[in-house]
C-alpha positions, 0 to 999 in steps of 0.5 A: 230292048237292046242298048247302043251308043249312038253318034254322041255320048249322051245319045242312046239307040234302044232297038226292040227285042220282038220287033226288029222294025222298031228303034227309039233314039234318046239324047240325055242332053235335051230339055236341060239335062232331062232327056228325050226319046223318039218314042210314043210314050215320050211324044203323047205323055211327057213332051206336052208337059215339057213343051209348057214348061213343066218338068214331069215326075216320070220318063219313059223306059228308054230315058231311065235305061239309058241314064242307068247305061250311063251312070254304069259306064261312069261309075265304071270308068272311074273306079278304074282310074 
């Protein structure tokens, strides 16, 4: 799984290391801050529970990864200044 920024600084593009056909986009900014992701583990298991209203306990792998991309991107910068 490999990590690229996308068209906006809270959008994350994942594309599959074993299948070149496979690609995932998060944006960090949906759901208030919890995330989104275009794949089929976000799709089935946490956005019905998000479209009711409730806030799962877990994300998908593309979701944590791309917060801990972020977060070391932050941390990064701001030790530097």
């Amino acid at each position: 799984m490999t990590i690229h920024q996308h068209d906006h600084i809270l959008r994350f593009r994942f594309t599959s290391d074993s299948r070149a056909d496979i690609a995932h986009v998060v944006d960090l900014g949906e759901f208030e801050g919890f995330g989104e992701c275009s794949c089929e583990d976000f799709t089935f298991r946490i956005l019905p529970a998000l479209t009711r209203g409730e806030r799962p306990s877990t994300r998908c792998k593309h979701l944590l990864a791309a917060r801990e991309h972020l977060t070391d991107q932050l941390i990064s910068r701001v030790s530097e200044s």
